[in-house]
C-alpha positions in Angstrom: 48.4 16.8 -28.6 48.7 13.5 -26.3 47.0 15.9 -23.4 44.0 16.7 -25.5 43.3 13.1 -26.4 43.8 12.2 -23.2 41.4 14.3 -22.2 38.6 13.5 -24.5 39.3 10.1 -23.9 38.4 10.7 -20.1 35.5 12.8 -21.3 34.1 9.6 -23.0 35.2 7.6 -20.5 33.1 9.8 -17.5 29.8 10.1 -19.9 29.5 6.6 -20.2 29.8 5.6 -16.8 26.8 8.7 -16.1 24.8 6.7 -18.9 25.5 3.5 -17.1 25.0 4.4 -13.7 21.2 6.2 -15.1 20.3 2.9 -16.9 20.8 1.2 -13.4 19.2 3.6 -11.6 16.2 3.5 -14.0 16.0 -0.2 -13.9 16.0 0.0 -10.0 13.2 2.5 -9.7 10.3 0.3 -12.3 11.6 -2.9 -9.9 10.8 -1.0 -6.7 7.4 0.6 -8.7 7.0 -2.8 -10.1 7.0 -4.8 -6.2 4.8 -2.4 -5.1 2.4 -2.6 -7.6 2.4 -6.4 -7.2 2.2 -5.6 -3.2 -1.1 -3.7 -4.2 -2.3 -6.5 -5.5 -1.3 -9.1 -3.4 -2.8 -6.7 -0.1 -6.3 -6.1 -2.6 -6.5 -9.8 -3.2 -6.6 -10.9 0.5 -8.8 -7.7 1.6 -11.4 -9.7 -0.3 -10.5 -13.2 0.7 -10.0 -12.8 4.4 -12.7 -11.2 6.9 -11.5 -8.2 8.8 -10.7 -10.1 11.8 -8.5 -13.0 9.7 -6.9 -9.5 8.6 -6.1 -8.8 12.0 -4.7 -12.1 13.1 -2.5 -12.8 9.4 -1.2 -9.3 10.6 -0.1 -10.1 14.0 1.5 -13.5 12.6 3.4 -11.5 10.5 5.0 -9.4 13.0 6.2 -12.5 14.6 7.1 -14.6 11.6 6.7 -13.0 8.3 8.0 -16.2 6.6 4.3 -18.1 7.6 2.5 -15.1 7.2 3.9 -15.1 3.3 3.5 -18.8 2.8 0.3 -19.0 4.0 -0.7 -15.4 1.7 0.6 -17.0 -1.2 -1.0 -21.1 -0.3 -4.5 -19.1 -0.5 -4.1 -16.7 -3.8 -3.3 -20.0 -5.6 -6.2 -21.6 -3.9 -8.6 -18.4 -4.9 -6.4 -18.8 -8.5 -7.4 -22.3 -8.7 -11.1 -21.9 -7.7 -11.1 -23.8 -4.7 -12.0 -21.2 -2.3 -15.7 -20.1 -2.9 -16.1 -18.3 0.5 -14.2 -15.4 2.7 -12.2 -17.2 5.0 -12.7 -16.6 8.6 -10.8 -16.0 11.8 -11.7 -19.6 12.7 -10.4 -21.3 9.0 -7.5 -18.8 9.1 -6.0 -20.3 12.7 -6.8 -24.0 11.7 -4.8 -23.4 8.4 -2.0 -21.4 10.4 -2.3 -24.8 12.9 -1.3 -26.5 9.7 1.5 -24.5 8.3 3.4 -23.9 11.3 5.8 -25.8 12.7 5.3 -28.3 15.5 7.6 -27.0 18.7 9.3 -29.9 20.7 8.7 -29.2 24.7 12.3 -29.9 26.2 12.4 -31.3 29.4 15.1 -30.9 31.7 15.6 -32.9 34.7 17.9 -32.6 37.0 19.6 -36.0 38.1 
Protein backbone atom coordinates (compact mmCIF):
# COMPACT_ATOMS: atom_id res chain seq x y z
CA UNK A 1 0.00 0.00 0.00
CA UNK A 2 2.89 2.64 1.28
CA UNK A 3 4.80 1.53 -2.16
CA UNK A 4 1.88 2.50 -4.35
CA UNK A 5 1.56 5.97 -2.79
CA UNK A 6 4.82 6.31 -2.91
CA UNK A 7 4.81 5.88 -6.20
CA UNK A 8 2.08 8.13 -7.34
CA UNK A 9 3.47 10.59 -5.15
CA UNK A 10 6.81 10.56 -7.31
CA UNK A 11 4.56 10.40 -10.34
CA UNK A 12 3.12 13.85 -9.28
CA UNK A 13 6.12 14.92 -8.12
CA UNK A 14 8.13 14.14 -11.89
CA UNK A 15 4.96 15.75 -13.96
CA UNK A 16 5.26 18.83 -12.28
CA UNK A 17 8.67 19.43 -12.52
CA UNK A 18 8.14 18.49 -16.76
CA UNK A 19 5.27 21.31 -16.40
CA UNK A 20 7.72 23.58 -14.73
CA UNK A 21 10.75 23.02 -16.64
CA UNK A 22 8.13 23.65 -20.20
CA UNK A 23 6.82 26.96 -18.65
CA UNK A 24 10.57 28.07 -18.45
CA UNK A 25 11.43 26.88 -21.47
CA UNK A 26 8.50 28.64 -23.12
CA UNK A 27 9.11 31.89 -21.35
CA UNK A 28 12.87 31.71 -22.67
CA UNK A 29 11.97 31.13 -26.21
CA UNK A 30 9.25 34.58 -26.61
CA UNK A 31 12.37 36.46 -24.67
CA UNK A 32 14.92 35.27 -27.23
CA UNK A 33 11.91 35.87 -30.17
CA UNK A 34 11.08 38.94 -28.31
CA UNK A 35 15.15 40.55 -28.44
CA UNK A 36 15.17 39.72 -31.76
CA UNK A 37 12.29 41.32 -32.83
CA UNK A 38 13.37 44.41 -30.98
CA UNK A 39 16.94 43.86 -32.78
CA UNK A 40 14.86 44.06 -36.05
CA UNK A 41 13.83 47.08 -35.18
CA UNK A 42 16.58 48.72 -33.69
CA UNK A 43 18.86 47.51 -37.12
CA UNK A 44 15.52 48.98 -39.49
CA UNK A 45 15.57 52.18 -37.53
CA UNK A 46 19.31 53.08 -38.12
CA UNK A 47 19.21 51.61 -41.88
CA UNK A 48 17.19 54.69 -42.36
CA UNK A 49 18.96 57.16 -40.12
CA UNK A 50 22.48 56.43 -41.04
CA UNK A 51 23.93 56.54 -44.78
CA UNK A 52 25.56 53.35 -45.99
CA UNK A 53 28.90 54.51 -45.23
CA UNK A 54 27.98 55.77 -41.34
CA UNK A 55 26.71 51.90 -41.58
CA UNK A 56 30.01 50.86 -42.33
CA UNK A 57 31.92 52.79 -39.79
CA UNK A 58 29.13 52.25 -36.61
CA UNK A 59 29.94 48.57 -37.66
CA UNK A 60 33.63 48.59 -37.41
CA UNK A 61 33.29 50.64 -33.97
CA UNK A 62 31.33 47.90 -32.79
CA UNK A 63 33.76 45.20 -33.46
CA UNK A 64 36.17 47.11 -31.34
CA UNK A 65 33.85 48.46 -28.64
CA UNK A 66 30.28 47.36 -28.76
CA UNK A 67 29.56 49.34 -25.53
CA UNK A 68 30.01 52.90 -27.79
CA UNK A 69 28.62 51.44 -30.64
CA UNK A 70 25.25 50.71 -28.40
CA UNK A 71 25.30 54.05 -26.66
CA UNK A 72 25.73 55.90 -29.44
CA UNK A 73 22.67 53.52 -31.49
CA UNK A 74 20.50 54.21 -28.75
CA UNK A 75 21.68 58.53 -28.10
CA UNK A 76 20.34 58.69 -31.89
CA UNK A 77 16.82 56.54 -31.80
CA UNK A 78 15.93 58.90 -28.90
CA UNK A 79 17.06 61.85 -30.93
CA UNK A 80 14.93 60.51 -34.18
CA UNK A 81 12.12 59.70 -31.12
CA UNK A 82 12.35 63.10 -30.09
CA UNK A 83 12.28 64.78 -33.51
CA UNK A 84 15.54 66.36 -33.43
CA UNK A 85 17.08 64.70 -36.22
CA UNK A 86 15.47 65.81 -39.60
CA UNK A 87 18.26 64.52 -41.86
CA UNK A 88 20.31 60.99 -42.53
CA UNK A 89 23.35 61.31 -40.71
CA UNK A 90 26.51 61.05 -42.48
CA UNK A 91 29.95 59.47 -42.20
CA UNK A 92 31.20 62.91 -41.35
CA UNK A 93 28.29 63.70 -38.35
CA UNK A 94 28.66 60.01 -37.26
CA UNK A 95 32.73 60.37 -36.46
CA UNK A 96 32.23 63.97 -34.79
CA UNK A 97 29.49 62.37 -32.54
CA UNK A 98 31.64 59.14 -31.99
CA UNK A 99 34.58 62.12 -31.14
CA UNK A 100 32.14 63.00 -28.54
CA UNK A 101 31.11 59.82 -26.91
CA UNK A 102 34.31 58.19 -26.64
CA UNK A 103 36.56 58.48 -24.08
CA UNK A 104 39.51 60.78 -24.05
CA UNK A 105 42.98 58.44 -23.87
CA UNK A 106 45.75 59.83 -21.64
CA UNK A 107 49.33 59.53 -23.64
CA UNK A 108 51.72 58.15 -20.81
CA UNK A 109 55.09 59.21 -21.02
CA UNK A 110 57.87 57.33 -19.70
CA UNK A 111 61.16 58.68 -19.22
CA UNK A 112 63.84 57.18 -18.22
CA UNK A 113 65.94 59.03 -15.42
Amino acid sequence: MQDAELEELRRRKMAQLQQSQESQLQQQAMMEERAKQMEAERQAIMRQLLTPEARERLAKVRMAYPDVAAAVEEQLIRLMQMGRIQNQIDDATLKAILRQISPQRREIKIERV
